[in-house]
N, C-alpha and C positions, 0 to 999 in steps of 0.2 A: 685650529685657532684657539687662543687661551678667551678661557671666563672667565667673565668678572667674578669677585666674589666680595662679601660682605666684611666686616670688623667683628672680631670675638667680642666674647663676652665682655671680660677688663678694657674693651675701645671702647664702648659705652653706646655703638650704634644701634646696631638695628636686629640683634638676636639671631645673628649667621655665627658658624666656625668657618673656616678654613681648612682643606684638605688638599695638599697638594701629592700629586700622582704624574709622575712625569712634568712633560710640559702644561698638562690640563689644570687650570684649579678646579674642583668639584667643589658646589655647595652643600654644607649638611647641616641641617636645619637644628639649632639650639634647641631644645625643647623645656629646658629649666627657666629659661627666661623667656620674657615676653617681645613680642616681635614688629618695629614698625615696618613701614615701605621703606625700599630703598632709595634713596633722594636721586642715584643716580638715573634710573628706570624713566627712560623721557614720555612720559604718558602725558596726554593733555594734560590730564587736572593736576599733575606736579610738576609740569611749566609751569601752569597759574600760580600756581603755589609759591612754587621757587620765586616766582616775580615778582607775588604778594611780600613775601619773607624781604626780600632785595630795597623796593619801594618801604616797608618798615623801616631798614635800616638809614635809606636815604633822607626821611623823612626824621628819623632821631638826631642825623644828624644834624641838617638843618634845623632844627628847634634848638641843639645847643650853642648853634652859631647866634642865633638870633638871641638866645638868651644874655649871652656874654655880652654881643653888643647894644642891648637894652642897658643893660649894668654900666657898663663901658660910657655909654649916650650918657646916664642919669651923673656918675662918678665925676666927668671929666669939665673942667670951665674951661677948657680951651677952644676957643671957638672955631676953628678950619679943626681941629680933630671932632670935633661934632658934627659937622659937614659932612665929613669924610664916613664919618660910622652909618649916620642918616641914611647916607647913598648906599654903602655896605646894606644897612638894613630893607631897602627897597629892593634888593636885589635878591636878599633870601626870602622876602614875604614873595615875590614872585615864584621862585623858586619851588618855594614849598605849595602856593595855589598849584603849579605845572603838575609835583610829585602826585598832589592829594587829587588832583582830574584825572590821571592814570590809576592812582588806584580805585578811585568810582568808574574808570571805567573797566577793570579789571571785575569787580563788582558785575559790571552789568554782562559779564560773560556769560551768560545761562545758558547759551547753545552747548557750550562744553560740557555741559554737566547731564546735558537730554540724553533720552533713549536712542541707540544706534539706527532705532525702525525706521524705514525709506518711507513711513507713512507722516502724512503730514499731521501734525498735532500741536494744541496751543501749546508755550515754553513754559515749565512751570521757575518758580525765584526760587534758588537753592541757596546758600549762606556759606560763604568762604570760610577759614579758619582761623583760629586769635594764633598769632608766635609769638615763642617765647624765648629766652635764652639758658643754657646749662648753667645749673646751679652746681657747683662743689661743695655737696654735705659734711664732707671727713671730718674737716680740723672742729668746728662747730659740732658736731655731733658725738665725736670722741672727747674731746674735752667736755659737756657736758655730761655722758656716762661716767668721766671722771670724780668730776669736781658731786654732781648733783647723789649720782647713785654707786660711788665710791667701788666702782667695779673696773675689771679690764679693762680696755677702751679695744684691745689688739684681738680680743676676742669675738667683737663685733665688725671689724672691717668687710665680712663678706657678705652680712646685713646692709650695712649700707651699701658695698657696692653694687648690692642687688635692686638695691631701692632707688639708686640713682641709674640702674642702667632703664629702669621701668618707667623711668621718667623721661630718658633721653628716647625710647621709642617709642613715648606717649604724642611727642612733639612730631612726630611722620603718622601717623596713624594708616591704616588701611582703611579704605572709602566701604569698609564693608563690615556685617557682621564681628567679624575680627577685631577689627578696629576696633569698633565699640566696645566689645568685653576688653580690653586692655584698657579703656577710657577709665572702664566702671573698677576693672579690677587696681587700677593707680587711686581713684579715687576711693576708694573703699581703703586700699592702706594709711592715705594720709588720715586717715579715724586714727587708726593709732601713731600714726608720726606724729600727729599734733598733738594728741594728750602723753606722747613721751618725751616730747625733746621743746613744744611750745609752753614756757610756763606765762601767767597772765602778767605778771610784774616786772617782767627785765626780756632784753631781747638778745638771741644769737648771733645778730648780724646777716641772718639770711636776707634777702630781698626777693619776692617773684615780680619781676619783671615782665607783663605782659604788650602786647601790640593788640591795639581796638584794630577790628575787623572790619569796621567801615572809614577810619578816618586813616589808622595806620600809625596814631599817635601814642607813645605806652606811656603805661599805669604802672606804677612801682609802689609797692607794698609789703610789709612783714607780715599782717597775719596770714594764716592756712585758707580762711575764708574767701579768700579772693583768689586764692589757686584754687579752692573747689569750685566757684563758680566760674571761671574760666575753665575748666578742666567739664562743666558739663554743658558750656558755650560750644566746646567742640562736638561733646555728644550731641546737641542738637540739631550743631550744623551739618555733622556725618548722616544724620538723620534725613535732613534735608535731600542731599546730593544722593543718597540710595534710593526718595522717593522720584524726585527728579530723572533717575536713570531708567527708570522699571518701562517694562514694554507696556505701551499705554493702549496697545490694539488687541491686547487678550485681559480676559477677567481676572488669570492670577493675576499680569502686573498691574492691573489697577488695585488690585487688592490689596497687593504687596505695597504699592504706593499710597495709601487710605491710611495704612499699621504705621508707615514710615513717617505719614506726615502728622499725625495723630500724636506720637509717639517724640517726635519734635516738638508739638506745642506742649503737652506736658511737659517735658523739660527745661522749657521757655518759662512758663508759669510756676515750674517750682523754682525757679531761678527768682523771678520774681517777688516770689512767697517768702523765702528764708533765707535770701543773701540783700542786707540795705546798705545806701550808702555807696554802692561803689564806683569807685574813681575813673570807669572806664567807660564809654557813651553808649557803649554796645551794649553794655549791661543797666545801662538806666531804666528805669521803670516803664516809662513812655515807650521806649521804643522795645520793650522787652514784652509789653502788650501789643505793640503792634504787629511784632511777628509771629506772636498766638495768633489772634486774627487772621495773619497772612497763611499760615498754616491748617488753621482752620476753613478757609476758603478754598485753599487749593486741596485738602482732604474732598470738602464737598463739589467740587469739579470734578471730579476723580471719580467722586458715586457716579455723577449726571453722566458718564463717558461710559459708564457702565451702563445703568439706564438705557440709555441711546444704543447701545452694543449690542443689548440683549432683544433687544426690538424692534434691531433695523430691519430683520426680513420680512416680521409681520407687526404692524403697528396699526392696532386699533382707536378710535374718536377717545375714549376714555385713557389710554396710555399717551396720546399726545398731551391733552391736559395737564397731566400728570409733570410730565415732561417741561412743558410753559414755566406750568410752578414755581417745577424745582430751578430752572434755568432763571427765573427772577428772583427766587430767592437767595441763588449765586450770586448776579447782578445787584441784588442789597447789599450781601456780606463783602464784594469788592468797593462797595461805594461806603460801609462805615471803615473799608481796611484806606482806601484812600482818604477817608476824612483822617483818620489815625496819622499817615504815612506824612499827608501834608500842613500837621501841628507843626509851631514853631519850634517848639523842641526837639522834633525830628526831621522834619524839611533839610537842616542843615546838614545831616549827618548820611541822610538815604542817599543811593546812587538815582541819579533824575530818570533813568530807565525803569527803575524802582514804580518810581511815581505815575511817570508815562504808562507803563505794563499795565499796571490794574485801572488805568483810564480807561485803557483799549478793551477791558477784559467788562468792566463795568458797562460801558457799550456795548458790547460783543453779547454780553449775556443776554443783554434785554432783548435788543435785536431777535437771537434765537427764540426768546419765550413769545416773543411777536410771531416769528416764524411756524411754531409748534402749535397755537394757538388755531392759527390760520391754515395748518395743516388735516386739524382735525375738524374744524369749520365748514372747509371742503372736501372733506373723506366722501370717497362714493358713498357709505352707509350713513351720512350724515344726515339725513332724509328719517331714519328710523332710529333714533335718540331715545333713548330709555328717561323715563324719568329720572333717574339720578345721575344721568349726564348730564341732562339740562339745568338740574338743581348747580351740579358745578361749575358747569359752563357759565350760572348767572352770577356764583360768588366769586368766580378770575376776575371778573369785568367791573374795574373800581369807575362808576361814574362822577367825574367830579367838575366835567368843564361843560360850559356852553357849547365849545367849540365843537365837541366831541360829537361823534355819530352816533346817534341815540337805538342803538342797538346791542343789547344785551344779550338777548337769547331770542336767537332769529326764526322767526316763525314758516319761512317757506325759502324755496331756492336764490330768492332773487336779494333778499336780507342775507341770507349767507355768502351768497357771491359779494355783495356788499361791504361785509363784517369782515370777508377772507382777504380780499382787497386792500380795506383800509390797514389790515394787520401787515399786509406785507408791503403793502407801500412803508411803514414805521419801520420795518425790519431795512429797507433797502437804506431808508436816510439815516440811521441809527450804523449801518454796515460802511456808508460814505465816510461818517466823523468816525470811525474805527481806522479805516485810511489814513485820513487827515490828522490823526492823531500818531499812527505811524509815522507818516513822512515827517511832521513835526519834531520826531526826536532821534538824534543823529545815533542813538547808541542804537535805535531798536531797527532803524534802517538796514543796519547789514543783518539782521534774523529773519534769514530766508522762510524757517520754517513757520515763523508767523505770519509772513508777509504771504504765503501758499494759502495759509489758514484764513484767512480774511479777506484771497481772490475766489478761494473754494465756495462760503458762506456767502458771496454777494452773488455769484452767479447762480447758485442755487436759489436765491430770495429773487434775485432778476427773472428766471424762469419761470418759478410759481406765479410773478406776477404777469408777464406777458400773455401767459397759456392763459390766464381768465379776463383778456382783455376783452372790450366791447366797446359800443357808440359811450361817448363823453357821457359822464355825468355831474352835475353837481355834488352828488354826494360822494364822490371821489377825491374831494379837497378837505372831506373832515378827517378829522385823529380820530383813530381807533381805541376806544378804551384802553384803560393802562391795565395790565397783568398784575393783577392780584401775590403779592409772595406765600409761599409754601409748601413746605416740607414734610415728608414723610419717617426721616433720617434723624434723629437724635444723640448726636455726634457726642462723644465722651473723651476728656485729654487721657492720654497714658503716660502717666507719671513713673519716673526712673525706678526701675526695679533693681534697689541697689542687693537683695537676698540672692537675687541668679547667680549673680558672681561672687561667691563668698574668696576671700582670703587670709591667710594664715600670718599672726603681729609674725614681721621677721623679726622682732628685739622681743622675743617671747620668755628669752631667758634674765629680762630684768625683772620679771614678775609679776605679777597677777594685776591688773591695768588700773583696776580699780581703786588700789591701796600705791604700790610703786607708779606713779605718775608725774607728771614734770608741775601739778601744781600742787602735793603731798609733799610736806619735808619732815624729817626723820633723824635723827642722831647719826652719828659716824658709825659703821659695824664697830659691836667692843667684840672682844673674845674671850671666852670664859672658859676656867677648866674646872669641871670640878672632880675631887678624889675623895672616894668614902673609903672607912674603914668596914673589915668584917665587921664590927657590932652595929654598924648604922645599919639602917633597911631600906632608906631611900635617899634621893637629891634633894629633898621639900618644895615642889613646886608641881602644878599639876598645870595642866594646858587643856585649851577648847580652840574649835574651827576646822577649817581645812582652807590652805591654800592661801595667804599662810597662817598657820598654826601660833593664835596667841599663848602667853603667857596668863593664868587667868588667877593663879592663888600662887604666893609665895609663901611659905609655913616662917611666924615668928623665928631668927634663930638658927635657921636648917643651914643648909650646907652652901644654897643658892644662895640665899640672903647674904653669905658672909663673899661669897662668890662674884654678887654684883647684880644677881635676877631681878627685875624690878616686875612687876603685876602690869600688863597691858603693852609688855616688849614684845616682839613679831620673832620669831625662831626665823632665819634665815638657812643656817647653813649646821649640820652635825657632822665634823670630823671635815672631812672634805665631798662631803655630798651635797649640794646646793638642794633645800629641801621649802622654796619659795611656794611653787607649785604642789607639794606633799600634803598627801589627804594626812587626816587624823591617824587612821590609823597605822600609816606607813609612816610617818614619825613615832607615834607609840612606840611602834616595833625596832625602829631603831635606835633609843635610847634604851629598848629592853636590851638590845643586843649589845652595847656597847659595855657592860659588863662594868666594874667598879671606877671607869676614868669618862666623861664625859665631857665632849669639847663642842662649844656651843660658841655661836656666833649670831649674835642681837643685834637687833635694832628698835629704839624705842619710837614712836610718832611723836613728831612736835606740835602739830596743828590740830590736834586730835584723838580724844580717849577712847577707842573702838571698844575698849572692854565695857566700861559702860553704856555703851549705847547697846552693845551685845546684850547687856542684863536689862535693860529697858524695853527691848525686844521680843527679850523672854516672859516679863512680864506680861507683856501685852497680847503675850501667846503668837508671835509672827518668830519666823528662821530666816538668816541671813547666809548668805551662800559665803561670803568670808570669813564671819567670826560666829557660825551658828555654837550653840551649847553642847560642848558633851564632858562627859566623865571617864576617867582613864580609870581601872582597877589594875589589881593588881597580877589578876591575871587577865585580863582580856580589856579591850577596847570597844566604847560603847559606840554606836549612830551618831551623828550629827542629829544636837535635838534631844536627846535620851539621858535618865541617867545610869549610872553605872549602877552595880548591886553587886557587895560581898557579903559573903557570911560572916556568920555572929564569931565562929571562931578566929577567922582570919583579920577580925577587925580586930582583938582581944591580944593577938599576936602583935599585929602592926603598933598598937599602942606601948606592949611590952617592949619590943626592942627598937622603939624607935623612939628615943628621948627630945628630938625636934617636933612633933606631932603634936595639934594641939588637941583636947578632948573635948567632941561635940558630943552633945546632948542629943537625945532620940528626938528632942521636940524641935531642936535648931536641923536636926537631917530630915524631918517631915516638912518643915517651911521652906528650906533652898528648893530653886527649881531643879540644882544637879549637885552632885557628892563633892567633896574635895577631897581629894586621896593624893597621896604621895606615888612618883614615877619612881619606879625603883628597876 
């Protein structure tokens, strides 16, 4: 049976070759380029995907229907075509509600994204992905290396095509590791696509077109900023959907899921921190903290599941405690993620399972810290309480109502049957409106694995309470103190480690980023020849820097002056060597070698004296990595930074037979920071 197989490189998909052998295709793995998934590969999460991507498009395009005929309504005085459009228009607002409840409820998919493990565990909220559409960098891009940096354009086509193939499998990502570093390594180039090819004053006509991840509605924009922050919208979300996947019944993958969700909110909040303004809901501030928050919550669930893991076989009065704690101070952090979630700025936009979930989870918690409470209340060894149990056991217990059963720290068996009692009576009606909150919301209905989770937790809370049942009491109708919040765990975001992934400018041969940039302009390359005779000794002009190598002294007269050298023009090119990149002294040496004819190719800066700022540098005793100080002799080439040094004879010569040279004074070579000598 033949294989499928992938698109090459020049398709733009997904970082396969093609090798055909007979009837078989065999796949062999590109390894130059970068690699998404393949769209065709029917895995749950690229159905959802695919259907996310489908539902985007359906919904763009209703919105331009609806647009038109808004226009169309405002434009027209005829009254039965206003009728007409009106009704038109009732039918796409329908419409689009229908689109935008499938993709909230495509949203509230979370089962798909859970751990395979047959063990029941609560779901945790993973984050779908933003799409986007193929961009065509060529004509824009080539005509810019044109017009801007008067170079090839035909020399760069396998740059760009390389940068757009990394974009086209940035858009399929792998839900893994992988993924992610092709996330970071796309995002890391667009540093230098935007300071090469974005200048701030005029536009190429790109657009990045993205789709909001909750609404489905896109955001169309020229700057870079808004692809990179979309561009680590995904890395968040990939983030998310690895923590959501990890085996949640052993301590690596809780662990693995702790890094992943941690590692989400840091990228949520640098998102936050240094991309404003932008036009997409997903990316709004509000709800951009919200899902810190929500990340943050479900990191620390992910400890308590550990916690609980590591102490299920032997659990002592003081580790239940513990556990209470931590299980209300869960129970806080879902109750300010739901104050968050259910702002009017976000309300509209969250999928209502969203909303629902950390309802159930805000219940669920408390319940537990009732239940933990109550477990360690009634411990066999609960009788033999150390002093600093009791100290904690007195500070869980916030007394604040009348109502309340005035039992804090119970002094003999029949207060703690009491105190264990009331705690799990709270856990069992706290365990009911976790139900009721279930059946309430029709997405979370069909989430089997929560709906196990919340028959597991009440029959357990039902058990504890039956076993210490006895004759009726009055004191079995009061609330049991409320559970004190607190933590042990001082939770830290991990912010995008964009140094992991380092990447290499593909447009590395326009020059050094700094000086050749898309918001630098600079004269037309001239080109200059110069031809000395035997009696001349040099070109008159000497040069400082590296990379590229300015122009730093042109001699009154010389050969350059009459040639066209100007003081502060960038050496671009000798002969046909591109010498952009060339240290100091690898230009030295090739104008030593070029022997009596020398052919240069300049460029002056328009927006910028680099030479002076170089000597102002110098003064101030600081070295610049582009235009640092040096001094060329006549025989050798000095450091960056250094001056040069010849002898008294060889300077007495250069003066004799070099009639373009001017004559300094021993007290004018003691004050410069570096020599001026003639390139010869």
């Amino acid at each position: 049976m033949n294989k499928f197989c992938t698109f090459g490189k020049r398709d733009k998909v997904l970082g396969y070759k093609e090798h055909e052998k007979g009837s078989d295709m065999v796949i062999l793995p590109d390894i130059t380029i970068p690699q998404g998934s393949d769209p065709r590969v029917a895995t749950c999460r690229g159905k959802l995907q695919n259907r996310r991507s489908k539902l985007n498009q359906e919904i763009n395009k209703e919105l331009r229907l609806r647009a038109g005929a808004e226009n169309l309504f405002k434009a027209t005085t005829n009254k039965k075509l206003k009728e007409t459009v009106a009704l038109e228009l009732s039918f796409v607002n329908s419409n689009l509600q229908l689109l935008k409840e499938q993709l909230a409820e495509l949203n509230s998919s979370v089962e798909l994204y859970q751990s395979d493990s047959t063990n029941a565990v609560m779901p945790m909220i993973p984050l779908g992905l933003k799409e986007t559409k193929e961009i065509d960098f060529r004509e824009p891009f080539k005509d810019f290396i044109l017009e801007h940096y008067s170079e090839d354009a035909n020399k760069y086509e396998d740059a760009i095509a390389d940068f757009m193939d990394t974009r086209q499998a940035m858009r399929t990502p792998l839900r893994d590791s992988t993924g992610i570093g092709l996330l970071f390594r796309y995002y890391n180039q667009l540093y230098y696509v935007e300071r090469r090819f974005f200048p701030p004053d005029r536009s190429l006509g790109i657009y990045f077109e993205w789709f909001d991840s909750l609404t489905g509605v896109p955001s169309c924009q020229r700057t870079v900023a808004f692809e990179k922050a979309c561009v680590l919208f995904n890395m968040g979300a990939i983030y998310t959907q690895i923590g959501a996947k990890q085996d949640r019944s052993t301590a690596k993958g809780l662990d693995s899921a702790v890094d992943n969700f941690l590692r989400a909110a840091g990228t949520f909040r640098y998102i936050h921190e240094n991309f404003t303004n932008a036009p997409s809901m997903d990316l709004g501030p509000e709800i951009l903290e919200m899902l810190v928050q929500l990340m943050l919550a479900q990191a620390r669930e992910c400890l308590l599941e550990k916690l609980q893991l590591q102490s299920e076989e032997n659990r002592s009065i003081d580790i239940c405690l513990d556990l209470a704690q931590e299980a209300a101070e869960l129970a806080e952090c879902y109750a300010h993620v739901h104050e968050l979630i259910s702002h009017d700025s976000v309300h509209d936009y969250a999928p209502y399972s969203w909303i629902s979930l950390t309802q159930v989870k805000r219940e669920f918690y408390t319940s537990l810290a009732h239940c933990h409470v109550a477990s360690g209340v009634l411990h066999k060894d609960a009788g033999k309480m150390s002093s600093t149990t009791k100290d904690t056991l007195q500070f869980l217990h916030v007394q604040n109502d009348s109502t309340q059963l005035d039992i804090r720290n119970p002094k003999d068996a029949n207060e703690r049957r009491l105190l264990g009692r009331a705690h799990l009576r709270e856990a069992l009606v706290l365990q009911e409106e976790c139900q009721r909150q279930h059946r309430m919301c029709r997405e979370l209905k069909g989430k089997h694995a929560l709906a196990a989770v919340l028959r597991q937790s009440h029959k357990k809370a039902l058990q504890g309470y039956t076993s210490t049942d006895t004759e009726d009491d009055f004191s079995d109708m009061l609330d049991p103190p409320k559970v004190q919040p607190a933590t042990k765990f001082q939770l830290s975001l991990t912010p995008p480690d964009f140094a992991q992934f380092r990447v290499n400018d593909l447009f590395r041969g326009l020059g050094p980023i700094a000086i050749f940039s898309a918001k630098r302009h600079w004269s037309a390359p001239r080109l200059v020849q110069l031809h000395r005779g035997r009696t001349i000794d040099g070109f008159g002009f000497s040069v400082r820097g590296d990379a590229p190598v300015i122009v730093a002294i042109v001699e009154p007269g010389s050969l350059a002056e009459f040639g066209g050298v100007k003081e502060g023009d960038f050496i671009v090119s000798i002969g046909d060597k591109d010498v952009k990149w060339a240290s100091h002294e690898e230009l030295v040496s090739l104008i030593k070698n070029a022997g009596d004819s020398l052919s240069l190719k300049l460029v002056t800066p328009m927006d910028r004296n680099y030479l002076k700022t170089t000597k102002s540098n110098q003064s101030k005793g600081s070295v610049s990595t582009h235009s640092s100080s040096s001094g060329v002799s006549s025989g050798m080439s000095s450091p960056s930074g250094s001056m040069a040094q010849h002898n008294h004879n060889n300077s007495k010569r250069l003066m004799h037979w070099n009639p373009f040279k001017r004559n300094h004074s021993a007290s004018r070579e003691g004050k410069d920071f570096f020599e001026n000598v003639i390139l010869r």
